[in-house]
C-alpha positions as CSV (number, residue, x, y, z in Angstrom):
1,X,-8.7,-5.9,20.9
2,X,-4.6,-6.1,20.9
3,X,-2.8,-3.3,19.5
4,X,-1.7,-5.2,16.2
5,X,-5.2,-5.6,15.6
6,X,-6.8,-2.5,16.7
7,X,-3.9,-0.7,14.4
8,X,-5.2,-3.2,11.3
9,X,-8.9,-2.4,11.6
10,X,-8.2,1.2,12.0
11,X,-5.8,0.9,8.3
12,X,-8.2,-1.0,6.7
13,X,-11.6,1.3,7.6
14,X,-9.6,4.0,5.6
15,X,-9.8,2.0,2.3
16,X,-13.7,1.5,3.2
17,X,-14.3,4.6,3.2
18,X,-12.6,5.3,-0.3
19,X,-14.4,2.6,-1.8
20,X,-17.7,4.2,-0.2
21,X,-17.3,7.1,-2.2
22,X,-15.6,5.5,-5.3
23,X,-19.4,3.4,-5.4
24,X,-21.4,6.6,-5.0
25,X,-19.4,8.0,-8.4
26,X,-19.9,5.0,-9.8
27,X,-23.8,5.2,-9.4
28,X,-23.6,8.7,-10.6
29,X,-21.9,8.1,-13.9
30,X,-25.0,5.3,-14.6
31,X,-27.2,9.0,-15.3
32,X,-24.7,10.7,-16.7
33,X,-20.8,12.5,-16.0
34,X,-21.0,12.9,-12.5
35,X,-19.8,16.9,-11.3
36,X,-18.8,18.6,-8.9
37,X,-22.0,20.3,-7.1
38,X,-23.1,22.0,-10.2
39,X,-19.6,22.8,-11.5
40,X,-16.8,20.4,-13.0
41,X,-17.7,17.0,-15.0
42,X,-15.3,14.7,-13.5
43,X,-13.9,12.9,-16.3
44,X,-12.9,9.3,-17.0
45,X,-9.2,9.6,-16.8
46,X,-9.9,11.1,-13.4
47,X,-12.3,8.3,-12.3
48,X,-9.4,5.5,-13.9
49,X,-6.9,7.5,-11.1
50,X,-8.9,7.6,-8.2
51,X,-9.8,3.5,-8.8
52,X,-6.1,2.6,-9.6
53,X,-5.5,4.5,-5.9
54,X,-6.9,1.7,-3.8
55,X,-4.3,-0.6,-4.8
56,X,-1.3,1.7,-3.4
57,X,-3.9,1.8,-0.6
58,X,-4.1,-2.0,-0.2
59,X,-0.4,-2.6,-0.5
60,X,0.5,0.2,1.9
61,X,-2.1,-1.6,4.2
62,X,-0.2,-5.3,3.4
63,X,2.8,-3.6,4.3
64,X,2.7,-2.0,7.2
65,X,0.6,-4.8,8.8
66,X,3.2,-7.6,8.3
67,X,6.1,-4.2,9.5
68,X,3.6,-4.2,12.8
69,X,4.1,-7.8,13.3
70,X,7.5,-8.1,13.0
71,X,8.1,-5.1,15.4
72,X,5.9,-6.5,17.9
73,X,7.8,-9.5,18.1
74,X,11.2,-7.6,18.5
75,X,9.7,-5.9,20.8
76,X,8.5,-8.8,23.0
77,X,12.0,-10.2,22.8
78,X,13.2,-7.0,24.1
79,X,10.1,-6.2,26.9
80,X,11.3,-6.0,30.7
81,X,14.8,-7.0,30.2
82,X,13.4,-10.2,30.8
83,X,15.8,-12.5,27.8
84,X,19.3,-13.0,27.0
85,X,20.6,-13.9,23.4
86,X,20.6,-17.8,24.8
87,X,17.4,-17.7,25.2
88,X,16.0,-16.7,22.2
89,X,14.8,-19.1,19.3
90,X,17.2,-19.7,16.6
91,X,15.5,-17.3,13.9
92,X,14.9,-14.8,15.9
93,X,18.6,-15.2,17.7
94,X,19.6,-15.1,14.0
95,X,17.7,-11.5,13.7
96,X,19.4,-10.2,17.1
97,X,23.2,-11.7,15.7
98,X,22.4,-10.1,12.3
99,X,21.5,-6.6,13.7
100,X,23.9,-6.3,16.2
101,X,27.2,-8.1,14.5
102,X,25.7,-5.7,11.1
103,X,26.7,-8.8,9.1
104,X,24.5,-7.6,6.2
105,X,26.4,-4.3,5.8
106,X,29.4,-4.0,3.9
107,X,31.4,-2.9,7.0
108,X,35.2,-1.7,6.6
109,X,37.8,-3.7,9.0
110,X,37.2,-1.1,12.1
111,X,33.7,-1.0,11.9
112,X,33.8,-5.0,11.4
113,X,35.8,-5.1,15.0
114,X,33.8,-2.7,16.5
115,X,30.6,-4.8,16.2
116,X,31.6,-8.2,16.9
117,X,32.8,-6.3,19.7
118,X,29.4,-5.6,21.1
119,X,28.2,-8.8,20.3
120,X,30.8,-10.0,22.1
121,X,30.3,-7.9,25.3
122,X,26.7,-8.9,25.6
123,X,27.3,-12.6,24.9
124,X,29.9,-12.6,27.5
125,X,28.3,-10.7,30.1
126,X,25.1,-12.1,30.1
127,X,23.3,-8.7,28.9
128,X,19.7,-8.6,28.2
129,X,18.4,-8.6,24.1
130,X,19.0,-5.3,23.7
131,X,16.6,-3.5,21.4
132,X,16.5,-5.0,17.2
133,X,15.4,-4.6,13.8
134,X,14.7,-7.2,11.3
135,X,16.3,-6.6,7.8
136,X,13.3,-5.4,5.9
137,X,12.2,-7.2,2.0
138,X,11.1,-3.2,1.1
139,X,8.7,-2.8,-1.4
140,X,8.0,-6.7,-2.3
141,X,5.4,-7.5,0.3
142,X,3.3,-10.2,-0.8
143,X,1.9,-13.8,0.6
144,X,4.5,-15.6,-0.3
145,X,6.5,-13.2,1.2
146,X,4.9,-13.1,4.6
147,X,5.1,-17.0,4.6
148,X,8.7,-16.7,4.1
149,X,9.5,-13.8,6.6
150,X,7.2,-16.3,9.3
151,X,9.4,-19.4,8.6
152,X,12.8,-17.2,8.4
153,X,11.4,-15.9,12.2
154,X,11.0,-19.5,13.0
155,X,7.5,-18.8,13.7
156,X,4.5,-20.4,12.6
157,X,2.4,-18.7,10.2
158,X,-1.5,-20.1,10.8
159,X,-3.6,-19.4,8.2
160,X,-6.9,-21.7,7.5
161,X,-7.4,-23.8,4.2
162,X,-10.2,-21.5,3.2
163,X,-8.3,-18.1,3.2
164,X,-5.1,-19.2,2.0
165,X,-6.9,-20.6,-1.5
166,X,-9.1,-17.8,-2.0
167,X,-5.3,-15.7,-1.2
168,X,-3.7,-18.0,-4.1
169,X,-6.8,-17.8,-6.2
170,X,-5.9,-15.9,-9.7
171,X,-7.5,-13.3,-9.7
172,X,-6.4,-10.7,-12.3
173,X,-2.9,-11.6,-15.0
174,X,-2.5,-15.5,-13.5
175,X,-2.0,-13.5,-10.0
176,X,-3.4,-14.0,-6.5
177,X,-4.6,-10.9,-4.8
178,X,-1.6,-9.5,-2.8
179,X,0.9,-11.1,-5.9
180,X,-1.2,-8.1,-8.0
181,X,-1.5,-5.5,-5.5
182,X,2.4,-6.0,-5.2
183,X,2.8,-5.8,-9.0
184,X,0.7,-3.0,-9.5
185,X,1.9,-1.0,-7.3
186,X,5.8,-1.7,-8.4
187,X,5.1,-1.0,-11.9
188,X,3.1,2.5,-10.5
189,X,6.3,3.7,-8.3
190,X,8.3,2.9,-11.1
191,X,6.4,4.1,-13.9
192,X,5.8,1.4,-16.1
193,X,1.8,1.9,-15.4
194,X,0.6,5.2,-15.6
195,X,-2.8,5.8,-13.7
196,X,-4.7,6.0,-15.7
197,X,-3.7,2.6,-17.3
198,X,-4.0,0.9,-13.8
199,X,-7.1,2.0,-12.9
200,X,-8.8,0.9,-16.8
201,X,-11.2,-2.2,-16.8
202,X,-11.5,-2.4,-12.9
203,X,-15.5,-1.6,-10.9
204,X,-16.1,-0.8,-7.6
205,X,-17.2,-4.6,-7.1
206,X,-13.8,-5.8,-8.4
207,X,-12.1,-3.5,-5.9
208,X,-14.1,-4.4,-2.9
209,X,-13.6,-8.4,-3.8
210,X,-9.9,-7.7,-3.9
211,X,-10.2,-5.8,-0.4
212,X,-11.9,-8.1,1.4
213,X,-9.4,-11.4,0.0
214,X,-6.7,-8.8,1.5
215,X,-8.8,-8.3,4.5
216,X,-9.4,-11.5,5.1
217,X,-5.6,-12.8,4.8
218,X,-4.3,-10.0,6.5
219,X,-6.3,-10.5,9.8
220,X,-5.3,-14.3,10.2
221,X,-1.8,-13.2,9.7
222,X,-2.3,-10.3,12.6
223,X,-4.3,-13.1,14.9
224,X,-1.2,-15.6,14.2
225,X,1.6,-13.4,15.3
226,X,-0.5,-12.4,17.6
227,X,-1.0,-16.0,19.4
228,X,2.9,-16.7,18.4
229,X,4.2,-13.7,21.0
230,X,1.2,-14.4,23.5
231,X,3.2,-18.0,23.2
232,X,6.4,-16.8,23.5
233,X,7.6,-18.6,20.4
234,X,10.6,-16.4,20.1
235,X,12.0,-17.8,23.0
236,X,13.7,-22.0,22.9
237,X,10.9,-24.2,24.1
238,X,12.8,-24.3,27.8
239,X,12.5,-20.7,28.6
240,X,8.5,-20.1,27.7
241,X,6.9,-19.5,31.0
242,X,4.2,-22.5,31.3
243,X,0.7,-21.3,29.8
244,X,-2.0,-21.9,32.5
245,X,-5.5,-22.3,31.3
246,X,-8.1,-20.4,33.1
C-alpha cells in the first residue's frame, strides 16, 4: 500500500468509527433518550452537534488528502537531486518559478531582486529543483477544485464515469457531496450555521451515504496521483526514464 494511500485509509477509518457510535445513539433514542450509563439524558441539540461534526470530519479528510498529493508530487520533483528546472513539466515548472521568484507576494523592490536572484542562480548554474510548495486554495476544497489544481499541475486527473456522477450527483441544497461538505463547513467556521442547525434533518444513513461518495472519490484521486508520479508526469515527456513492464 503507498504512503498516500496508507495515510488516506488510516483518515478515513477515524470517521468510521464516529459514525459507529453516532448509529449505536441513534438505535438507542428508538427506546427512549439515550444516557450516559445511568446518569445524563443526552439531549437532542447534543445529538444535532455530534451529527453536524462528521462534516468538518469529511472536509478535513478532503483536504488534507488532495494537501498529500500535491506534496508528494513536489516532493518527487525534488527526490535525489535527480531534476533541474528544464526538466520539469510546464505546470509544475510554473509551481517551482512561482515559489522561488515569490511572484504571488506583494514583494518590495529589494526583496523583488533578491528572488529573481535565486532564480537566476539556479537557472544559470544548472542547480537541481530545489525543495517547493504549491500555492494553497485554503479552505475551498471541493471536486471541482481538485479537478482544477490537477489540470493547473498539468497532470491528469483519472477518475471513472461511475464515481465522478455519483460525486456530481445532488445530493442535499442542488449540491454534490464534497460542494456541501465544503459549504457546510465554511458557513460552520464562519458562523452562519450554528451546530446545532447543521446537524438538523440529517440520519446516520444520510451520513454514511455522504462518506462513502467522499470515500469513493477521494481514493481514485489518491490512486491517480499516485500512478501520475510512479509516471513521472512532472517531468517533459524526454526526461521520464522508460517504464519497463515486468
Amino acid at each position: 500500500m503507498s504512503k498516500l494511500k496508507e495515510a488516506f485509509e488510516e483518515r478515513l477509518s477515524e470517521i468510521e468509527v464516529y459514525l459507529d457510535l453516532l448509529e449505536s445513539l441513534e438505535r438507542q433514542v428508538q427506546h427512549g433518550p439515550p444516557r450516559f450509563g445511568e446518569g445524563t439524558r443526552i439531549t437532542v441539540e447534543q445529538q444535532r452537534i455530534l451529527y453536524s461534526g462528521v462534516y468538518l470530519q469529511l472536509y478535513s479528510l478532503v483536504e488534507a488528502t488532495i494537501t498529500q498529493c500535491i506534496e508528494a508530487v513536489c516532493t518527487a520533483a525534488t527526490d535525489g537531486d535527480a531534476w533541474k528546472p528544464s526538466d520539469l513539466a510546464q505546470g509544475i515548472r510554473t509551481e517551482w518559478v512561482r515559489y522561488v521568484a515569490r511572484t504571488h507576494e506583494d514583494l518590495n523592490y529589494e526583496n523583488r531582486l533578491t528572488s529573481a536572484l535565486t532564480m537566476f542562480d539556479a537557472l544559470v548554474g544548472a542547480a537541481p529543483v530545489s525543495p517547493f510548495k504549491v500555492e494553497r486554495a485554503g479552505g475551498n476544497w471541493d471536486d471541482k477544485q481538485i479537478e482544477g489544481i490537477s489540470r493547473r499541475l498539468g497532470l491528469d486527473l483519472r477518475i471513472s464515469d461511475p464515481v465522478r456522477l455519483q460525486t456530481k450527483r445532488h445530493v442535499r441544497e442542488e449540491r454534490g457531496a464534497l460542494v456541501l461538505i465544503r459549504h457546510l463547513r465554511n458557513r460552520l467556521a464562519h458562523g452562519n450555521l450554528s451546530f446545532v442547525e447543521c446537524g438538523a434533518n440529517a440520519t446516520v444513513s444520510d451520513l454514511r451515504d455522504l462518506k462513502e461518495i467522499t470515500a469513493a472519490y477521494l481514493r481514485e484521486v489518491v490512486v491517480s496521483f499516485s500512478e501520475s508520479i510512479a509516471a513521472h508526469e512532472y517531468l517533459i515527456p524526454g526526461k521520464r526514464p522508460v517504464q519497463i513492464d515486468t
